[in-house]
C-alpha positions as CSV (number, residue, x, y, z in Angstrom):
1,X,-6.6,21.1,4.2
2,X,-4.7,20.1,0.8
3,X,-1.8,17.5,1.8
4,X,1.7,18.5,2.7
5,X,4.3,17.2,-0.1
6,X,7.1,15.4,1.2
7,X,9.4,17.8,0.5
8,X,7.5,20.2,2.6
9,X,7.3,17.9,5.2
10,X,11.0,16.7,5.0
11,X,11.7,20.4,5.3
12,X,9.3,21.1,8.4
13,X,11.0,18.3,10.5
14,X,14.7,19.3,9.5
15,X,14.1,23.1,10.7
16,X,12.7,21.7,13.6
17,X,15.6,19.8,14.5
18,X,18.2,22.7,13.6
19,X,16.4,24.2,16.2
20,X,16.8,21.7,18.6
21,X,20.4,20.9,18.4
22,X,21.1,25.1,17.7
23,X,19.9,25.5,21.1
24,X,21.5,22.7,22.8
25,X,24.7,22.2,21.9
26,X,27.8,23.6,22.9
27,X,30.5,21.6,21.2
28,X,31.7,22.3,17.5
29,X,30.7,20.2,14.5
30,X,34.2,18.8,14.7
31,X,36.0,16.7,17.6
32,X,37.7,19.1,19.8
33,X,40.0,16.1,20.7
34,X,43.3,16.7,19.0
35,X,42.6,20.5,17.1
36,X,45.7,22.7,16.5
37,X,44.3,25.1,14.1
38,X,44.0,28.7,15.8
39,X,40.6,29.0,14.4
40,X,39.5,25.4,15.7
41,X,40.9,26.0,19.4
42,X,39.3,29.4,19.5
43,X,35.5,27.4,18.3
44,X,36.3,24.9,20.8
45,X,37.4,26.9,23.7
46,X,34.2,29.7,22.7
47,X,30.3,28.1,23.5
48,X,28.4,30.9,21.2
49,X,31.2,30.0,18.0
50,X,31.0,26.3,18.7
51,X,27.2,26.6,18.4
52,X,27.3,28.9,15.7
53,X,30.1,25.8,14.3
54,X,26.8,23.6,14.8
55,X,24.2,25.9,13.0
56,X,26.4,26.7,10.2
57,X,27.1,22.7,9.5
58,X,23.4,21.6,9.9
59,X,22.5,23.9,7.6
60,X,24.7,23.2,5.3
61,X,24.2,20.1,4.9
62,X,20.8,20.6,4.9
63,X,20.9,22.3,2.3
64,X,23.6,19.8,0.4
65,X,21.1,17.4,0.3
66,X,18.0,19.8,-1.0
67,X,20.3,21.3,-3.6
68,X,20.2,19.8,-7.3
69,X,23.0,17.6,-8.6
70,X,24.7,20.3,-10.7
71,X,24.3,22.9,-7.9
72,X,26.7,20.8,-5.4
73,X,30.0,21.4,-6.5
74,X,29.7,25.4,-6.2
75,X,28.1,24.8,-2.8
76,X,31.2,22.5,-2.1
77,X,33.2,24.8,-3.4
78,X,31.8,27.9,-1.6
79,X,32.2,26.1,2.0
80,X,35.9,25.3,0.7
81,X,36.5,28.8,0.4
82,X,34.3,29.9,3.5
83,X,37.0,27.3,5.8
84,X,40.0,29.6,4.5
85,X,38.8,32.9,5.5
86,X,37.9,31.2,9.0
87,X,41.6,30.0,8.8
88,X,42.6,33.5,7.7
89,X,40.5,34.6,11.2
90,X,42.6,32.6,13.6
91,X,41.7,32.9,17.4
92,X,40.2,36.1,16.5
93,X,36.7,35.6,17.9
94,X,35.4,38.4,16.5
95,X,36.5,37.5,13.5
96,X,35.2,34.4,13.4
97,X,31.7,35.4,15.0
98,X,31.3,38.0,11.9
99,X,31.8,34.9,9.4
100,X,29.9,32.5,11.3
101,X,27.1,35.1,10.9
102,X,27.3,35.6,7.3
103,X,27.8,32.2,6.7
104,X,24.8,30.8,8.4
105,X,23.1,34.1,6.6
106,X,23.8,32.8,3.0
107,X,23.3,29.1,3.7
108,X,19.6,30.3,4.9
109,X,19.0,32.1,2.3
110,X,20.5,29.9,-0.5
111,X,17.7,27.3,1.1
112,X,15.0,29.5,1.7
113,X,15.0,30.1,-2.1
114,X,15.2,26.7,-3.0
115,X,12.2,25.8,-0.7
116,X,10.0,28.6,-2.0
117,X,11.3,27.4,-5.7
118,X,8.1,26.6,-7.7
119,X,9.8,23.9,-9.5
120,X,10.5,21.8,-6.5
């Protein structure tokens, strides 16, 4: 068996541990403490969006650390944009389910490409 390269490996064990904390935890990525956005109560007060809070933020920033320098500011800049449409959602939890979900989609795909990337 040819040995794994670290990025593989690096990869391997951070998937594992999305999985981990995606099936475990029911608070948000962000202290529910002292919220007053609509869109932050309605995570808080929901267990599926506050886990789907926690799935979208370990992904991303998975994938902040895989992507190359000159990549990060459009990713920044995409997650900047993706927090005003979840403003724009307020306590609609439907709303924010459907972005959560396309969310977590792109960040999954954006890194599934860079993983299978030959030049990595």
């Amino acid at each position: 068996m040819a040995p794994r390269s670290p990025f593989a490996e690096v990869t391997r064990i951070a998937f594992a541990l999305l999985l981990l904390l995606s099936g475990s935890v029911s608070a948000a990525s962000f202290s529910c403490s002292s919220v007053t956005a609509p869109d932050e109560k309605a995570i808080c007060a929901d267990r599926e969006l506050g886990e789907k809070d926690v799935r979208m933020a370990t992904t991303y920033e998975m994938l902040r650390k895989v992507v190359l320098m000159g990549g990060r500011g459009a990713l920044q800049d995409e997650q900047a944009t993706w927090l005003q449409k979840r403003q724009q959602c307020g306590a609609n939890t439907i709303c924010l389910s459907h972005l959560y979900d396309e969310r977590i989609d792109e960040l999954n795909d954006q890194y599934q490409h860079i993983v299978a990337s030959p030049n990595r």
